[in-house]
Each structure stands twice: as structure tokens, then as C-alpha cells.
N, C-alpha and C positions, 0 to 999 in steps of 0.2 A: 550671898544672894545679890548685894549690891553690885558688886564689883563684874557681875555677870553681864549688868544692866548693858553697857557699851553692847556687850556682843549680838544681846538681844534684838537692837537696834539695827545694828549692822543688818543679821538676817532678816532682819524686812525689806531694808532696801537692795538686798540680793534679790529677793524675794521680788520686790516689784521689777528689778530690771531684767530678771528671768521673766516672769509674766509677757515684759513686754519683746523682750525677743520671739517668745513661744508665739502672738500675737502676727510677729513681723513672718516667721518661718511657717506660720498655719501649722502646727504641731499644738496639742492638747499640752496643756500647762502643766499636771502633774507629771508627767514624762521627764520634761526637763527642771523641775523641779527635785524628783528623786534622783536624777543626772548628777545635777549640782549640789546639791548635799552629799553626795555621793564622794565627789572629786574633793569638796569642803573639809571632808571628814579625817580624809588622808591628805590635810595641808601639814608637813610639821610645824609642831607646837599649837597646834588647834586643842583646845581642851575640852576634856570626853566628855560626851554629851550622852548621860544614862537619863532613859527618857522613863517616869516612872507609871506603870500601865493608869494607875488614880487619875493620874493628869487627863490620860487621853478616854478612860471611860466616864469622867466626873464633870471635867474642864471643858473635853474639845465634845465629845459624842452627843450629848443633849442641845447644844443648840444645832448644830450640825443638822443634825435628824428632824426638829423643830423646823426650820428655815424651810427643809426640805419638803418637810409633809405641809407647811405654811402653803406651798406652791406648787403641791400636785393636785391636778383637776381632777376632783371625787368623783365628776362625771365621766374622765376616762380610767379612772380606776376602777369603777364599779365596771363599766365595760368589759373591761379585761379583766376582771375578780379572779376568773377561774386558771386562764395563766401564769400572774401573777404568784393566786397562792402556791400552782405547781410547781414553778420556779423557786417560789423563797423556801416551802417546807419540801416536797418532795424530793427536787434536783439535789438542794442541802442535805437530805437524807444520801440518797445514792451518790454521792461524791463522797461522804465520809465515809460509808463502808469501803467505798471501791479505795479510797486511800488508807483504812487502814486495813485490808488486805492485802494490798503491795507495798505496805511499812513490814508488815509481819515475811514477806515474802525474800523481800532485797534487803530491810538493812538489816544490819548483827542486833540483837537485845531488845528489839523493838517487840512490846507484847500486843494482844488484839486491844487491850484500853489504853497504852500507849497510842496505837494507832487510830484511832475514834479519836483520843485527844488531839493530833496532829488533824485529822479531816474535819473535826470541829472548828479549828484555826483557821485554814486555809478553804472550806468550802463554801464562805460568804462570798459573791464580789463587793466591789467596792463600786456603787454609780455614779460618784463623782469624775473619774475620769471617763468611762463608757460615757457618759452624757456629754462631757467637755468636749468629746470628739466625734460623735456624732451628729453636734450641735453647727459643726464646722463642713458637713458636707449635705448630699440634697437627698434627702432619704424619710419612706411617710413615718407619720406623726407616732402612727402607733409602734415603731421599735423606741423611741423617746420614752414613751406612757408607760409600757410593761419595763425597760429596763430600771424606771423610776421606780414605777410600783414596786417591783420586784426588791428592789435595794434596801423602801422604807421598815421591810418586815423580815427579809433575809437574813439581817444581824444577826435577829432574834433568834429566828431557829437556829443558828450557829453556835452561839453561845450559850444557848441552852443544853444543846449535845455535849460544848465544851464545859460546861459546868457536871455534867451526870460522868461525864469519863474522866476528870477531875478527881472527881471524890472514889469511882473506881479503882483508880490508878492509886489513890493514897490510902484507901482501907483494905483493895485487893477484892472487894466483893462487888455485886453489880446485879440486882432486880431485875428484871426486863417489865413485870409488871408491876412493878411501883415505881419506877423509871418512865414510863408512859403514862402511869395516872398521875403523877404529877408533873409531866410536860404539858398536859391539856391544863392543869392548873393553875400552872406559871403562865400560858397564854393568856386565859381567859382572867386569873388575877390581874394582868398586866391591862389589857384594854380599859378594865373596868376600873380600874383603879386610875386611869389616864382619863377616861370620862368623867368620872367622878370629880377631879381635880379642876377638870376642864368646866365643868359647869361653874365650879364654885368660883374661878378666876371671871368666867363671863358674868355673875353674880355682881363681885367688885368694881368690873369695869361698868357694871346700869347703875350701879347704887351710891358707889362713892364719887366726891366731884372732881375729877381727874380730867386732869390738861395731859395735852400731846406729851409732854416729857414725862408725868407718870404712868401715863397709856405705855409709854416705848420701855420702861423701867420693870412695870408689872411684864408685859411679855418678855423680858429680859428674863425675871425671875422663874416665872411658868415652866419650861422644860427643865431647869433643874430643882425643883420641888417636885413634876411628875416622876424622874426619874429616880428621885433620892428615896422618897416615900415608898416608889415599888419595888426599889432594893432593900430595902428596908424590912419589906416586907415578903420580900423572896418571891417574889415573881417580877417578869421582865420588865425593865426599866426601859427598855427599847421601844416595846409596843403600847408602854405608857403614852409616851412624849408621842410616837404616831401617833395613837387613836386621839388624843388628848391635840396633838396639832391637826390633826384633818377635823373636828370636830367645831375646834373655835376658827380656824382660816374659810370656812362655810358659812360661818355666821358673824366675821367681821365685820362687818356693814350696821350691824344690828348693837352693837356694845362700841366702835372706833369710828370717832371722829373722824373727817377728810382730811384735816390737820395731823390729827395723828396718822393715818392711813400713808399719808406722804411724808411725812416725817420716820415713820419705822421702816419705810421701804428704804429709805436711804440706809439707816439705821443698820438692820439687819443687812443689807448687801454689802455695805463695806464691812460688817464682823463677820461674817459668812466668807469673803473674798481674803482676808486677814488668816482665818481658825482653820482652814484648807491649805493655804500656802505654809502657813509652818507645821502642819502637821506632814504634807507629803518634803519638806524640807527634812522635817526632822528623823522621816524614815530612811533618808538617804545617810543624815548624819549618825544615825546607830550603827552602822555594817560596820566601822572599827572595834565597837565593843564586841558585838556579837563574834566575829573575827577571832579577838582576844578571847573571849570566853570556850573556845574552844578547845584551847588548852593544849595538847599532846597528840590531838584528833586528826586524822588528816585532811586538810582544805580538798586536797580534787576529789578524794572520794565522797566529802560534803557537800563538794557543789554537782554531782553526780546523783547523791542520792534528790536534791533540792529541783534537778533537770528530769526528773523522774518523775515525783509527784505533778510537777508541772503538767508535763505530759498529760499523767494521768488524767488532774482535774479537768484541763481544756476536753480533752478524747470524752468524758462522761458527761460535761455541755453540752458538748454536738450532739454528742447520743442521746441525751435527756430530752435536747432540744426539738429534734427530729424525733423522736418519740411522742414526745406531745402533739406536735402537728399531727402524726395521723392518727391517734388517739381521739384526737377533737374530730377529725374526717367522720370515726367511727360513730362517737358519740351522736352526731350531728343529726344521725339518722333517728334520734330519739330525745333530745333535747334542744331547746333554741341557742348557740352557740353565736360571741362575736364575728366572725371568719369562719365558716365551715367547709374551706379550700385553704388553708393556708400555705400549703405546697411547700419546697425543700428551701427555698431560695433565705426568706425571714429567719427560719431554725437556724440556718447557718449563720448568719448575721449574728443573733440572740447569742450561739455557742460561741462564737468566737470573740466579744464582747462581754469576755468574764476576767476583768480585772481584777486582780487586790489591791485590799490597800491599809488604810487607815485599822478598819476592825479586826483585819488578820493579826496584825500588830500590836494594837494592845492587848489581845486574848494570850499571845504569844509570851508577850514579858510579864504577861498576870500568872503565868505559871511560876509556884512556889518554889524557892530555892530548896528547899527541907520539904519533905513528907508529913504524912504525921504523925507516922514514929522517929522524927528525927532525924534519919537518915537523906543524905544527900538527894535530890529527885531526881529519876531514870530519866538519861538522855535529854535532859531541861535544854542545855546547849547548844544539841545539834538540832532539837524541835525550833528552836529561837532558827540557827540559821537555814535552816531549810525553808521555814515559813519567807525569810529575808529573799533566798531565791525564789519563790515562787511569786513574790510581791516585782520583784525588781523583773522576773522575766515574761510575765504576764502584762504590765506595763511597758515595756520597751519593745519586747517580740507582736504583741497583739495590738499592741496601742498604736504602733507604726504604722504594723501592716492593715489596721481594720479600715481605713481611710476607699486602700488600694482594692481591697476584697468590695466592699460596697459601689465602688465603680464597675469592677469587673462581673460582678453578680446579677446586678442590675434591676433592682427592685421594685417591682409594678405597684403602685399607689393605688388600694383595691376600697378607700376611705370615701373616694369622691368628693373630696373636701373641696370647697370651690377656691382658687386661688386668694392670697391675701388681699391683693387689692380688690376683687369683688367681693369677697366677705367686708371689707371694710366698708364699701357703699354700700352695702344692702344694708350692712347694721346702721348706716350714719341714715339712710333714707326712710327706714324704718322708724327709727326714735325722733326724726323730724317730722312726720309726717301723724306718729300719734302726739306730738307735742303741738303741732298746729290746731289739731282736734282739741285736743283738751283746753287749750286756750280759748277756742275760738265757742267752744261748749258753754266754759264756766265761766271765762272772763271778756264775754265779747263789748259787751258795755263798758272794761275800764280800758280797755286796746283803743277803744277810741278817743279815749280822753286821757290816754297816759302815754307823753311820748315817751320812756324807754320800752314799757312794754309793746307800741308797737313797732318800734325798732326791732324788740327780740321779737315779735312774730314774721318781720320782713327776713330777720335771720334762717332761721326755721325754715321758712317758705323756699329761700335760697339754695337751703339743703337738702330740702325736696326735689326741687326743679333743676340741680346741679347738673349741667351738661359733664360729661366726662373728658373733659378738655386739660388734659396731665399740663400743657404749656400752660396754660392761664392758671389754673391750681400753683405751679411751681414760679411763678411771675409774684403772683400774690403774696407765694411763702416767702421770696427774697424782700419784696419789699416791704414786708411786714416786720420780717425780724429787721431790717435795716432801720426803719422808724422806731421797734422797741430798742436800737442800742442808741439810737439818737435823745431819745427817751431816760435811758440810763444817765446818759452824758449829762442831760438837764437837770436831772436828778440830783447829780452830785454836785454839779453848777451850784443849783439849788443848796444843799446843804452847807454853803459858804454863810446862808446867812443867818442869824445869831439866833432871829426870833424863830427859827422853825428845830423844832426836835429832831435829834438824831434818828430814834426809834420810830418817827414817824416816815421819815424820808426810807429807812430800812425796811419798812413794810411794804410801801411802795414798790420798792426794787423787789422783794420775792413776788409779789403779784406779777410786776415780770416776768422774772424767772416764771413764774408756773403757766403766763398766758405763752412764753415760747416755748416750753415743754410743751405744752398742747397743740399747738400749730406744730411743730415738729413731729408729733406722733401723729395726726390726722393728716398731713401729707408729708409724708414720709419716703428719702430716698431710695428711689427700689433698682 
């Protein structure tokens, strides 16, 4: 394990210097990511890197999912509820049939629960890269919200299918209606079991006397206690850690300190930006196992069969996608609907913005070597690299091209969301102008006898009556940070001398840091 360490190391700073290439080339990061793990893989004398599925459903997938549901707006998830759920349970339904009727069709030995298990692997996207690239061009808000949404709960019905075709495949028998009463009970187990958890953590965080560093420790531990306990307990450890992160990321404010608040954002973004990069590293560096494990099998008709399913899945997106849209047309005429026009243009985006990735991949290598009579597992191998192609050409083919398609397509912003910068003065004129009120309500007698307070009300008033003058705003912002690094400097000046504390002068200097963060995010270069 030791002796691995070096290598471990190495991969991350591959890892950031791909990052920052992908950065320099405007290409979405897991692209060139699974690239270079890729070529990594096939360096001679590279040592095989067998990646074991535990790692990635135990390790990487609970804070992953956490982080993620940390930072989707409940308010545009609730918005979009209804595409969403159609997306994550529906689409994921009719992509596993359609894939394992054309396993049963094209390849040799493949049975129809063979097949369900391969559509169970491969019918999740994955929205860390769809988001990463999307994020990179100018397109409304709401294909970000549903492909988010969509992702936090998608696992779940994927793995759940792949679990019931699973135990198909290894006793040869298969319920339909005991198969369906307990998928609704693996769901609803799972939420509730994620809520359940989620209270009790927001319990520790009011009661116990916890600083920023056990505030950022406990949410460390939180997704993997959601998710172990509802595996534990047989229902979905996915829609644990969802329900259980959209639950406490609503009510952060109410149990985490500002201390902590900006201390876990740091936190969580650098292990978040960390637990993505070696996970789509480390899908590229499998393809020599997977490769080898092949055995006797022949490669082109494998990657034949792997250009197939691909097919298929993206072809049942589009179609699922565009389905929905005029589904909701119809519906609209009888229920109150987000968009009741959604037209073809979005569905195509939606469909084509169905990558794999991470969770195709460990469902993949979680398939047992043995049955459970012993015997070898049917087509274990070629299911491993088929899913490989579908991850790698789902990412490279779509990933590429989704940039090119959302130009050419050209998609009407039907949100009327008003641009950033006037969203950002109405909210800054707004919270100045009931802050003036309430001052001047509750505290008008000590504004007159308290100069900082009536400093902070001159401020306030400021930002009320702020002319919109972008030069004098961006004047102000230079030479403000220029006086806080002058500031800095004295600072350190300062700390030359003997009778003043270390830990003191260091505090000063992050109130810095956080008074330029703040100028920095209020006028911001646009």
C-alpha cells in the first residue's frame, strides 16, 4: 500500500495539470481526464491499477452526491420535480429495456437479465461532466437545474434495477411483482432513512459546542453514515445522502456558523474538485484491465458490440426527451406545468447531454466474479468493457460535440431571469434600503450618538442611492484591494515585532482576505 504512495501523488498532479490544460483549451475537464488515464494506462511498466467497486461506491459516491445535493437550489428542483423525476426513474426505465433487447438481439449468450443488468449499468448519466460543460457556454439556467436534478436521483433508479437483475441473473428467477414492491420500498426506505439521519446530524450541530473545524468534520462524516446505514439496511444509500443533503443545505444557516459556512465551502470544494479528478483518472486507467480481462474474446467485435449500445442509449434520450416535451404540451391542458411550450430545441440538448461515468463504472466492477452456484458469471467481462465504451464514447463523442450543438441549436431563454448584474443591484438595493428602515426604526437614537453606527447607516444609504456608474464602481474596486494588499504588507511589517502575537496579526490578515472576497464578489468582472 505504501510503496503505491509516490504514484498516488504523481496522479494528482497529472491531475491538476490536465485540469489546467482543459481550463486553457475550454474543453470540460473529465474528457481530458479519461484521455489521460487512458494513454497513462498503456505507459509500459505502469502497474494495473484494479480499481475495487467498494472504493468507488463507499469512498468516492457519498460525498460526491452530498456536495452535489449541498448545492442544488431546492427551489429549482421543486420547479422542475416533474422532469426531473421523469428523467431519473422513467428515461432509466426505458433505456434499460431498449438496451437489454438489443443485448438479447446482437450479442451471442446475452439472456433478457443479462441484459437489464447491462441497461442497469450504463442507463444512469453521469452530471458531473454534462454540468462541467455546460457550465462553459451561454445557455438558460434551467438545462443546468434538470440535468442536476436529474443526476442526484438517477443513480438510484439505476442501481436499483441493477441490483434486482443482479440477483435474477444469479438464481435464474425474477418476480415482476415482488421486484416492483420492493423498488418503491428501497425508495421510500432510502429518503427516509436520509431524513431521519439528517435531523439527527442538524440536532448535534444546535446542541453540541462545536467550532468551525467540528462543524466541517461532522459534515464530512454525515454522507457516509447516510449512506452506510441505508445500505445496511437495503434500501438506497443514494437517495439517503440526496434527501438527507437537500434537507440540511436548506437549513444551513440555522445549525452553521459564518465561520464554518466559509470554512466548509473551502473544504468541501477542494475534496469535491480532488474525488472527481481521480475518479474520471481512474476510469481511464482501468481500460488495460478490462482489456486483459477479456481473455480469448475478440476486441473489434467488443468494441462493436460497446458502439451499439451507445447508440442505442443516446437514440432512447432523444426519444425519451422529446417525449416528455410533448407529454408536458399535453398534460399542460390540465395541470399547472413549469414550461407548457417546451418545444424540440431543450429535449435535444437534454438528449444529447447524457454522459457516463463514475456510477456506470462501479455498478460494472461490482458485478460478481462467481454466481451463486459457484460457477463463473455470464459475460462478467464483456459487460465490464462494453460499459468502458459506452463511458469513454459518450464522453468524448458528446462531450465534444454538445458545446457545437448548443450554438447551432440556439436556445431561447423562456426563464426571464433578469441579467446578472441587475439581479445583483436590485438584491444589493433591496437589503440596503430595508436595512436603512430598520435602523432608522429601531435604532435612530443610538445612530446619532454612535459614530460607527452612523457610518454603517451612511453606508447603507450609499447603497441605496448607488448610481450605476460600472467606472467609478471598478475605480473603487482597484483601489481598495490595492490599500488591502498595502495593509497586508503592514501587517506583516507588523509582525516583526516581538510584543504582538502571531495568531493575532493572522486574524487580521483573513478579515482581509474575506473583506476582498467580498468586494470582489459585489463588483465583479463581467
Amino acid at each position: 500500500m505504501l510503496h503505491h504512495f509516490p504514484i498516488f501523488l504523481a496522479l494528482l498532479f497529472v491531475i491538476l495539470l490536465l485540469v489546467m490544460i482543459a481550463r486553457k483549451l475550454n474543453i470540460a475537464y473529465p474528457i481530458l481526464l479519461v484521455t489521460g488515464g487512458l494513454i497513462i494506462g498503456f505507459i509500459p511498466g505502469m502497474p494495473t491499477v484494479n480499481i475495487p467497486p467498494e472504493l468507488i461506491f463507499t469512498i468516492f459516491l457519498p460525498p460526491l452526491l452530498y456536495d452535489a445535493a449541498w448545492h442544488t437550489s431546492w427551489k429549482e428542483f421543486w420547479r422542475w420535480r416533474r422532469v426531473i423525476t421523469s428523467f431519473a426513474f422513467l428515461m432509466v426505465f426505458f433505456t434499460a429495456i431498449v438496451v437489454a433487447l438489443v443485448s438479447v438481439a446482437f450479442i451471442p449468450g446475452f439472456t433478457l437479465a443479462l441484459g437489464f443488468l447491462l441497461g442497469g449499468i450504463v442507463s444512469p448519466p453521469d452530471a458531473v461532466s454534462a454540468t462541467a460543460i455546460l457550465k462553459q457556454v451561454n445557455i438558460p439556467k434551467r438545462f443546468i437545474s434538470i440535468l442536476e436534478g436529474e443526476s442526484l436521483v438517477n443513480d438510484a433508479s439505476g442501481l436499483i434495477i441493477f441490483r434486482f437483475a443482479l440477483i435474477a441473473v444469479s438464481t435464474g428467477t425474477f418476480v415482476f411483482s415482488q421486484a416492483a414492491t420492493n423498488f418503491f420500498l428501497v425508495i421510500a426506505g432510502g429518503i427516509l432513512i436520509g431524513l431521519a439521519i439528517a435531523v439527527i446530524f442538524f440536532w448535534l450541530h444546535k446542541v453540541l459546542p462545536t467550532d468551525a473545524n467540528t462543524d466541517i468534520i461532522f459534515t464530512l462524516i454525515t454522507p457516509y453514515v447516510m449512506y452506510l446505514v441505508a445500505e445496511q439496511l437495503h434500501v438506497s444509500g443514494v437517495l439517503s445522502v440526496v434527501s438527507g443533503g437537500l434537507f440540511l443545505s436548506v437549513r444551513s444557516h440555522l445549525f452553521l456558523s459564518q465561520h464554518s459556512r466559509l470554512s466548509g465551502t473551502t473544504v468541501w470544494s477542494a475534496l469535491g474538485f480532488v474525488l472527481n479528478g481521480l475518479v474520471f483518472m481512474l476510469i481511464g486507467l482501468e481500460l488495460p484491465v478490462i482489456v486483459n480481462d477479456l481473455g480469448n474474446a475478440s476486441i473489434t467485435q467488443a468494441i462493436g458490440y460497446g458502439v451499439l449500445i451507445t447508440v442505442a442509449v443516446t437514440i432512447v434520450r432523444i426519444l425519451c426527451s422529446l417525449g416528455a416535451s410533448y407529454f408536458t404540451v399535453f398534460i399542460s391542458r390540465y395541470i399547472t406545468v413549469a414550461d407548457n411550450r417546451p418545444g424540440w430545441r431543450g429535449p435535444i440538448i437534454a438528449g444529447w447531454a447524457g454522459m457516463r461515468g463514475v456510477v456506470s463504472l462501479a455498478a460494472a466492477l461490482s458485478v460478481p466474479v462467481y454466481a451463486s452456484d459457484g460457477v463463473l458469471f455470464p459475460q462478467r467481462s464483456l459487460i465490464l468493457f462494453i460499459t468502458f465504451i459506452v463511458i469513454l464514447l459518450t464522453l468524448l463523442v458528446q462531450g465534444l460535440t454538445l458545446p457545437w450543438l448548443i450554438r447551432i441549436i440556439k436556445v431561447d431563454d423562456r426563464d426571464h431571469f433578469l441579467p446578472v448584474e441587475e439581479q445583483d443591484r436590485k438584491i444589493r438595493k433591496n437589503i440596503a434600503r430595508e436595512s436603512l428602515e430598520y435602523l432608522h426604526v429601531h435604532h435612530a437614537h443610538a445612530i446619532e450618538n454612535n459614530a460607527p453606527l452612523k457610518t454603517l447607516g451612511a453606508r447603507w444609504q450609499y447603497e441605496y442611492s448607488m448610481p450605476d456608474n460600472t467606472e467609478e464602481q471598478m475605480d473603487y474596486k482597484k483601489i481598495y484591494i490595492n490599500l488591502i494588499e498595502k495593509q497586508r504588507n503592514w501587517l506583516r511589517e507588523m509582525n516583526r515585532d516581538i510584543s504582538l502575537d502571531e495568531d493575532v496579526i493572522r486574524e487580521h490578515l483573513m478579515m482581509l482576505d474575506i473583506e476582498e472576497e467580498k468586494l470582489r464578489l459585489r463588483y465583479p468582472e463581467r
